[in-house]
N, C-alpha and C positions, 0 to 999 in steps of 0.2 A: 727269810725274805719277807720283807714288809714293803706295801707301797707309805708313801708319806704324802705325796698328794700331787694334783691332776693338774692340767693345764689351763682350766676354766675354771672360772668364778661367776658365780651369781650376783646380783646386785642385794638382792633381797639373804636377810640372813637366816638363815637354816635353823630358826627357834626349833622344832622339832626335834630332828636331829641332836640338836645342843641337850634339849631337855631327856632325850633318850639315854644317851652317856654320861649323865648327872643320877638320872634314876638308877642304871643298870650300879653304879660306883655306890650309891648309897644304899641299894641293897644290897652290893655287897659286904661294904662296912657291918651296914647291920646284922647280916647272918653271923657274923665273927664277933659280935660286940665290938666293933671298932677297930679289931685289930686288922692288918694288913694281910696278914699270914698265917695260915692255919685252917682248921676243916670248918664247913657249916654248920652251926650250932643253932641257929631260931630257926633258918626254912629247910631243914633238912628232910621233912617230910613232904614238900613241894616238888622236888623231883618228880620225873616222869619215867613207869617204869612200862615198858610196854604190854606186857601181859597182864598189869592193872586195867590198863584202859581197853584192853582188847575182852575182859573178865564185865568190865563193866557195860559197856555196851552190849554183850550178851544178855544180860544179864543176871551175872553166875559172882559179882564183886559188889565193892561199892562204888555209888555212883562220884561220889568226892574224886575219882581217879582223874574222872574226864577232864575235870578245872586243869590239871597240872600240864594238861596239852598246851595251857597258857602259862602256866607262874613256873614254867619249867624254864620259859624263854629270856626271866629275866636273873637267872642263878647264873652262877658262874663254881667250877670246880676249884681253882687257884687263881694268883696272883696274874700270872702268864696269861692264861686263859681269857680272862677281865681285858689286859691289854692289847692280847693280840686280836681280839674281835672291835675293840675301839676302833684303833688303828683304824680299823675295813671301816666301819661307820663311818667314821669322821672323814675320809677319803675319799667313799663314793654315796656318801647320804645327801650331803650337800644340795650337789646339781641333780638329784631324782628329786629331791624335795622342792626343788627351784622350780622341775619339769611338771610334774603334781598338784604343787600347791599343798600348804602345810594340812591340811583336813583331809585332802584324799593320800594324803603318804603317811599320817597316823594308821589311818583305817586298812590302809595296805601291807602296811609294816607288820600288823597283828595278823592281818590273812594270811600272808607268807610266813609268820611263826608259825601258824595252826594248821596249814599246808606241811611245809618242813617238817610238822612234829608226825602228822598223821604216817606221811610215807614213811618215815623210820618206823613208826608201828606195824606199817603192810609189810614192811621187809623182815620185823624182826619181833614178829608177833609174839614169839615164844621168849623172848629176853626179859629175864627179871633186874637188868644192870640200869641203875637209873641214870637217866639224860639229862643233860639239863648244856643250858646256854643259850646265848644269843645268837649263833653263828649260822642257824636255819633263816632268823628273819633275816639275817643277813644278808644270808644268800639272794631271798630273794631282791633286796638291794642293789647287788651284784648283777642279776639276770636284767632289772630295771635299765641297768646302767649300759648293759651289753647292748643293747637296742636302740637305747636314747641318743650316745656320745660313744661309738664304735673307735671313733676315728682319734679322740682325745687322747693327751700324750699323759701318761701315769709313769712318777718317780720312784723309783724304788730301792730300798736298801738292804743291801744283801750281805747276810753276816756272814763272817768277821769282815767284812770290807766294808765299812762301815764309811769310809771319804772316799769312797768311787760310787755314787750312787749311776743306777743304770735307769734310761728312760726308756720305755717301748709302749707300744700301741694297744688301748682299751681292750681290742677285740682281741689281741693275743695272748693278753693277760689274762684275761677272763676265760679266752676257751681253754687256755692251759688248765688253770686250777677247777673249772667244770671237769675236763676230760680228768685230771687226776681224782676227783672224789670216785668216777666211776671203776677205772682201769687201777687204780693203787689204795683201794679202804684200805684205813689203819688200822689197827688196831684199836680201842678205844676210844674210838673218832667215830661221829654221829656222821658218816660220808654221806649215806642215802637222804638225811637232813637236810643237810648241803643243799644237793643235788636238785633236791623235791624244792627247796625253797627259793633257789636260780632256774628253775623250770617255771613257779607260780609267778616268779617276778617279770618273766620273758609273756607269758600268758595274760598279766594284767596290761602291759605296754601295746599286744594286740590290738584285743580287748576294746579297749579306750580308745582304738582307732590309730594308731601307730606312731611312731616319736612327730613325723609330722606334724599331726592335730595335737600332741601333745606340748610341742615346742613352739607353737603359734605364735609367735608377739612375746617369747622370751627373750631377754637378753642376757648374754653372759660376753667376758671378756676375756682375753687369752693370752696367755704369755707369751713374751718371745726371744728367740733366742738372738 
């Protein structure tokens, strides 16, 4: 199940955003040499393994672990991986970015990686399994988006039905897949990530004084049926 996209447009274009899904693609390229498919070969040491960072901050590692709380955010493990976190990007970056304004949804975007990253550390302090992706800033993306446009109507395509797409409501979509990272962790799914980084995203929307003062003198325009 993918969304493909929402019911509002910004007027102003989502340079951010765009520029996000341009980097995240070219370091993926580049970890493979160019290739599409196959394992990480130049930042494979960039990973983020939690008992690294948990070693270092004690002081009992090296300090180099700490970085990877960041450069873990922009790895991807596969092909899949790459596009199914786009997908969310492109989807709900958009109109946070719109809501924001492109400097403070940079600067946010890397807090709620560094948030995301940190709670998969508290939870899995002891894990030597390395992390990596996009899909914690994501989240917090996600959590921005739950607060800002609750009400917005988001597309989605659910395989194999691939010519029936289903439309439903921001808030439901979103609390689903919140409630699932807690109540159904996957297996090798950074869920606490997730989770940590739609909680940072929900907290900077606060924060800031709530979609209200956020949405001030925005405009967006809306499809219709």
């Amino acid at each position: 199940m993918y969304p493909v996209r929402d019911n509002a447009h910004s007027r102003q274009t989502p340079v951010v955003t765009y520029t996000l899904i341009a980097l995240n693609v070219i370091i993926y390229l580049w970890d493979r040499n160019g290739a599409l498919l196959g394992p990480s070969v130049v930042f494979s040491d960039l990973t983020m393994k939690p008992r690294d960072v948990v070693a270092a901050v004690t002081g009992h590692g090296d300090w180099k672990a700490m970085t990877t709380l960041f450069t873990s955010l922009f790895l991807h493990g596969n092909l899949t991986h790459l596009i199914g976190n786009l997908i969310f990007l492109l989807t709900f970056g958009e109109n946070v970015e719109a809501a924001m304004g492109p400097a403070r949804y940079t600067v946010m975007y890397l807090f709620w990686g560094l948030f995301a990253s940190v709670a998969h550390v508290l939870v899995l302090a002891s894990s030597g399994v390395p992390t990596l992706g996009a899909s914690g800033a994501i989240g917090g993306v996600l959590g921005a988006y739950f607060l800002l446009f609750p009400a917005n109507r988001i597309t989605l395509i659910v395989f194999p039905f691939l010519f029936w797409p289903v439309e439903v409501a921001a808030w439901i979509l979103l609390s689903l897949w919140f409630l699932w990272q807690i109540i159904f962790p996957q297996q090798g799914v950074a869920n606490w990530a997730h989770a940590g980084g739609f909680l940072a995203g929900m907290l900077t929307v606060i924060i800031a004084g709530g979609p209200q003062r956020l949405l001030r003198g925005k405009q967006f325009s809306f499809d219709h049926d």
